[in-house]
Residue frames as qw, qx, qy, qz and C-alpha x, y, z in Angstrom:
[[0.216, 0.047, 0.806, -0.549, 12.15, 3.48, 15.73],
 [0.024, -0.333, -0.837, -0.434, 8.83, 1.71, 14.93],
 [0.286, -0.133, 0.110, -0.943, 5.96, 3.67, 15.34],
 [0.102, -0.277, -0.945, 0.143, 2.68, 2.11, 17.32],
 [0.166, -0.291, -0.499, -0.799, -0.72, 2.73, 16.30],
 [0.421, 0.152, 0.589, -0.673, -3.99, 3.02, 17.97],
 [0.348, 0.525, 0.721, 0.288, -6.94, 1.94, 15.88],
 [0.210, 0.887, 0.385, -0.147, -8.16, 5.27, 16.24],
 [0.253, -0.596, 0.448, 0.616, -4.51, 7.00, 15.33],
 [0.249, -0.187, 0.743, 0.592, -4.73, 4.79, 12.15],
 [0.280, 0.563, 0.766, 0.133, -7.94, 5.21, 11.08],
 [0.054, -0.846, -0.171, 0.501, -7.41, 8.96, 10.80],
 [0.452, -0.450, 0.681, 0.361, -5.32, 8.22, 8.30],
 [0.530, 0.313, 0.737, 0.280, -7.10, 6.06, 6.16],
 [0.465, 0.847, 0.139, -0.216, -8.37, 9.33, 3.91],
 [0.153, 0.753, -0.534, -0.354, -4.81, 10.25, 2.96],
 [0.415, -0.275, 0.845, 0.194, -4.07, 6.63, 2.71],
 [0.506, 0.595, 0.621, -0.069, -6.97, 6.07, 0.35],
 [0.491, 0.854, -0.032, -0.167, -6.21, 9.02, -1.91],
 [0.001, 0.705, -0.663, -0.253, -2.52, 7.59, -2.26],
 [0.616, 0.047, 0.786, -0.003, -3.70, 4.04, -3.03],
 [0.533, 0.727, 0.318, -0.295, -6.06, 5.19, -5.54],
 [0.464, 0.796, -0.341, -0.190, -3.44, 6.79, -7.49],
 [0.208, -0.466, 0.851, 0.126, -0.87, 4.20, -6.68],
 [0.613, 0.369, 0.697, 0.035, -3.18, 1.41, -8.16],
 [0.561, 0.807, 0.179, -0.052, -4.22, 3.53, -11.35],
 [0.018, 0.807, -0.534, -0.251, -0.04, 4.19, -11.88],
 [0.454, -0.258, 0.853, -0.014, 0.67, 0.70, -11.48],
 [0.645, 0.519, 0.559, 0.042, -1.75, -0.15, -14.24],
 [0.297, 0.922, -0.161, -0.189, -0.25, 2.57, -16.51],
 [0.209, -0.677, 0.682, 0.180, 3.04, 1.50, -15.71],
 [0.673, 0.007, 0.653, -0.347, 1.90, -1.84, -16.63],
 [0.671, 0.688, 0.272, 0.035, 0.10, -1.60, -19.99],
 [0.269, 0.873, -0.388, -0.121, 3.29, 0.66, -21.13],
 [0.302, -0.449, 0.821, 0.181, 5.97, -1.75, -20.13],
 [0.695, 0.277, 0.652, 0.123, 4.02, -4.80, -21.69],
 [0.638, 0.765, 0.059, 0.062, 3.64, -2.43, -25.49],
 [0.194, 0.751, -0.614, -0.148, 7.43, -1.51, -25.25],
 [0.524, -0.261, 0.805, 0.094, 8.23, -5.41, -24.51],
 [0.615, 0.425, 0.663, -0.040, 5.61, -6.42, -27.47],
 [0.465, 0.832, 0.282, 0.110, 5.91, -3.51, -30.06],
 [0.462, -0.167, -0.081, 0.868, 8.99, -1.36, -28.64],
 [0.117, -0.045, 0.082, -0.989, 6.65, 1.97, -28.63],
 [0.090, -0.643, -0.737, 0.189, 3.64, 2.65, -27.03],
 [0.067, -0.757, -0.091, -0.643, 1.24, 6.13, -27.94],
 [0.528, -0.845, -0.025, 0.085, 1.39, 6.33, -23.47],
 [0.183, -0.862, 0.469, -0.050, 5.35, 7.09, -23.96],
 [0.727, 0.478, -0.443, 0.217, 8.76, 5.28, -23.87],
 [0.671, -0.183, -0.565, 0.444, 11.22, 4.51, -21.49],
 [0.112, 0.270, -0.225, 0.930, 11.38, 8.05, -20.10],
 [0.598, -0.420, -0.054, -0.680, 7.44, 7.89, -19.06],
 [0.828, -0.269, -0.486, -0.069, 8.20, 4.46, -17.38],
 [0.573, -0.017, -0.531, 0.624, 10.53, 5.93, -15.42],
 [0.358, -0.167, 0.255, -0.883, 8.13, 8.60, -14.00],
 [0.822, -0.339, -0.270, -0.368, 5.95, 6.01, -13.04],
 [0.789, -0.144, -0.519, 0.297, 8.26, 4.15, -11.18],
 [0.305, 0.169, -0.388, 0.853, 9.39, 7.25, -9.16],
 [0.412, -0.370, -0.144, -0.820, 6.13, 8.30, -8.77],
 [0.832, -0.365, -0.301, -0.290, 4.95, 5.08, -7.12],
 [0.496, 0.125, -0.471, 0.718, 8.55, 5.17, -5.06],
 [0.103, -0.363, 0.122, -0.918, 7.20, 8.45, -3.79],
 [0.645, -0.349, -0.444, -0.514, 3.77, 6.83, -3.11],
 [0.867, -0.318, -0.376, 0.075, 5.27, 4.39, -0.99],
 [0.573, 0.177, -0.425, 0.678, 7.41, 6.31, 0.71],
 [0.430, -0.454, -0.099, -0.774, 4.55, 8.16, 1.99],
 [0.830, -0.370, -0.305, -0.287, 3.66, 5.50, 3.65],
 [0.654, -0.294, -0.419, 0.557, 6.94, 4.00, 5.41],
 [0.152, 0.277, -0.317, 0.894, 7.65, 7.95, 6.69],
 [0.506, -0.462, 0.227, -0.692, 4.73, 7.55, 9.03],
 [0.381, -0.393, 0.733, -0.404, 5.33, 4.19, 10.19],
 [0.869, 0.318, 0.162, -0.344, 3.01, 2.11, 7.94],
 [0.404, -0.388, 0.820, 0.115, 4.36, -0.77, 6.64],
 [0.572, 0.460, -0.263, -0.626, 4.22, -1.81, 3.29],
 [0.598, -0.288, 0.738, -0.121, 3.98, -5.60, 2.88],
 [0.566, 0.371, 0.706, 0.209, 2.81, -5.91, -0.72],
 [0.076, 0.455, -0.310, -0.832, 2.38, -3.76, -4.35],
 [0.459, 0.085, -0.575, -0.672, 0.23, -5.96, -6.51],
 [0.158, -0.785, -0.261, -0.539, -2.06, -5.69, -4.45],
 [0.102, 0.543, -0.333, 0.764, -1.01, -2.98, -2.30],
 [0.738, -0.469, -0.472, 0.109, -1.00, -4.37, 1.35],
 [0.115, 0.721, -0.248, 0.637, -0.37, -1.99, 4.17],
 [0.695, -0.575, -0.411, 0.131, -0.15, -2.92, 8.22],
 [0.228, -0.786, 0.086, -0.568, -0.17, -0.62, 10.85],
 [0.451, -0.020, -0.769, 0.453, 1.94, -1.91, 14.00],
 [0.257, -0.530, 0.086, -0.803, 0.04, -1.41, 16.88],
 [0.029, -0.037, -0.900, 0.434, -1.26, -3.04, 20.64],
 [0.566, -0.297, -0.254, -0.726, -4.47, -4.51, 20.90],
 [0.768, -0.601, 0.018, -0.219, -5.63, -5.71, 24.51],
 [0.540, -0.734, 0.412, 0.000, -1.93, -5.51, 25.28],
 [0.841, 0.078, 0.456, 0.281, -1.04, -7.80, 22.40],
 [0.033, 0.413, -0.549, -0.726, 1.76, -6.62, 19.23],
 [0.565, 0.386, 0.729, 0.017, -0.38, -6.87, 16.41],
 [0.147, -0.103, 0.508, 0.842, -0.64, -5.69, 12.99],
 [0.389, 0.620, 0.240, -0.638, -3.73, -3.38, 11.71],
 [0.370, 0.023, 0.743, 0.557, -3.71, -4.73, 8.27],
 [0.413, 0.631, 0.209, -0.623, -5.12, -2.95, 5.16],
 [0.532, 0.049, 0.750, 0.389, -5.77, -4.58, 1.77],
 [0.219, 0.169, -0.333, -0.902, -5.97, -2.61, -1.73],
 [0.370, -0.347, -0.663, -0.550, -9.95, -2.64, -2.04],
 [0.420, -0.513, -0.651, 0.369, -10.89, -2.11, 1.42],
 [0.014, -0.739, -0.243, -0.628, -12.64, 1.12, 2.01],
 [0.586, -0.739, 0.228, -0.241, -12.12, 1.33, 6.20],
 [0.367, 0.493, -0.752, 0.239, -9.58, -0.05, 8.34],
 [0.785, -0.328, 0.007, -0.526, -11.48, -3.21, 9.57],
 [0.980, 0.026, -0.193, 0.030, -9.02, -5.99, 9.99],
 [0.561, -0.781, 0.214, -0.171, -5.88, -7.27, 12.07],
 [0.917, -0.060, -0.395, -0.022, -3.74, -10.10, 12.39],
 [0.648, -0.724, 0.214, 0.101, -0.79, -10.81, 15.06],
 [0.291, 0.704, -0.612, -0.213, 3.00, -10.17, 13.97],
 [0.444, -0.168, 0.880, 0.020, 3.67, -13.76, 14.55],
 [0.553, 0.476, 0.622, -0.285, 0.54, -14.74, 12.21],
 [0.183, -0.302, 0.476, 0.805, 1.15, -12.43, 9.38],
 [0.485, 0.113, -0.260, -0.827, -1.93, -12.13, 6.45],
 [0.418, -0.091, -0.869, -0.248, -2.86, -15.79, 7.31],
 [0.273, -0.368, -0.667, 0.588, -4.11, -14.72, 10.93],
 [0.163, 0.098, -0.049, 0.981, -5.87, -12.40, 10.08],
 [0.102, -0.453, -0.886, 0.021, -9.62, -11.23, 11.68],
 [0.059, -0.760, -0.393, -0.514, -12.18, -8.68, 11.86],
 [0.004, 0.298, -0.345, 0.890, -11.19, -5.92, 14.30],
 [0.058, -0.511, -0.749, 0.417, -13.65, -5.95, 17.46]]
């Protein structure tokens, strides 16, 4: 069952959500720079296939953080998150974007990341 947010439900949130971005962004660049030296050189000093595959589980994990409370992941490069939730009676989607420091923005589920506007 989906899970429906207040603003204030999901802004309580935003600390853990912010210390799991953080590291999910700063894996995702690891993971990165390694794959590209094994594709280009076939060994990299950050590790081999064995370290790429602890990144990828790791950032599985990340995100799995998120869907087990209801957040909706909608993107990974860059990490887009939306919060389902009713605002003046309308279904709408609490939308966080990797670099955003608060949860200030919205759009309706119909609308999706083009619709999107500044929270009252």
């Amino acid at each position: 069952m989906d899970r429906t947010f207040t603003v204030e439900e999901a802004r309580a949130l935003m600390p853990a959500l912010l210390e799991r971005a953080d590291a999910f962004v700063t894996m995702r660049g690891e993971l990165a720079e390694l794959a590209h030296e094994l594709r280009s050189t076939g060994t990299s000093e950050a590790g081999g296939l064995a370290e790429a595959k602890a990144y990828e589980a790791r950032l599985e994990e990340i995100l799995g953080w998120f869907e087990e409370r209801g957040i909706e992941v909608k993107g990974v490069a860059p990490l887009l998150v939306d919060f389902p939730a009713l605002l003046d009676g309308m279904r709408v989607r609490l939308c966080w974007l990797e670099g955003d420091r608060d949860l200030v923005w919205y759009h309706r589920d119909e609308l999706g990341f083009a619709g999107r506007r500044p929270l009252p």
